[in-house]
N, C-alpha and C positions, 0 to 999 in steps of 0.2 A: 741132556748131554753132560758127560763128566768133563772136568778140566783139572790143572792140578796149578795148585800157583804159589807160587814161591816169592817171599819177600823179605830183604835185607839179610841174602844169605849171604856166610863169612866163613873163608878157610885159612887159618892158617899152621904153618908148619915151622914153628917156632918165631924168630924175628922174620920170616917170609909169609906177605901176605899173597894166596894163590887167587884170591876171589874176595872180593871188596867191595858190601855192600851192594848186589847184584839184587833184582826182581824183575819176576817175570811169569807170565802168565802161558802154559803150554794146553792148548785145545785138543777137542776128542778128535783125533784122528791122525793129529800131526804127529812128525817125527821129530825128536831133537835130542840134538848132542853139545855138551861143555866140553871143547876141547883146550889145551891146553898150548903153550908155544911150541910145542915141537910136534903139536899134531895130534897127540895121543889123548885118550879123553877115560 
C-alpha cells in the first residue's frame, strides 16, 4: 500500500507564519485537506 508522509513542513509568507512545523502521515485510500482560517484550503 502507498502512503505519503510529510514531516516538519513550513510555510511562510513573509513575517506570516501559515504552517508551523506540521507532520503527518496520509494512507492509501484516505482523503485529506489543509485548510486554512477562513476555510479555504
Amino acid at each position: 500500500m502507498a502512503q505519503i508522509i510529510i514531516k516538519n513542513l513550513r510555510k511562510d509568507f513573509g513575517d506570516f507564519t501559515a504552517v508551523k512545523e506540521s507532520s503527518f502521515t496520509i494512507e492509501d485510500g484516505e482523503f485529506f485537506m489543509l485548510l486554512g482560517p477562513s476555510g479555504c484550503g
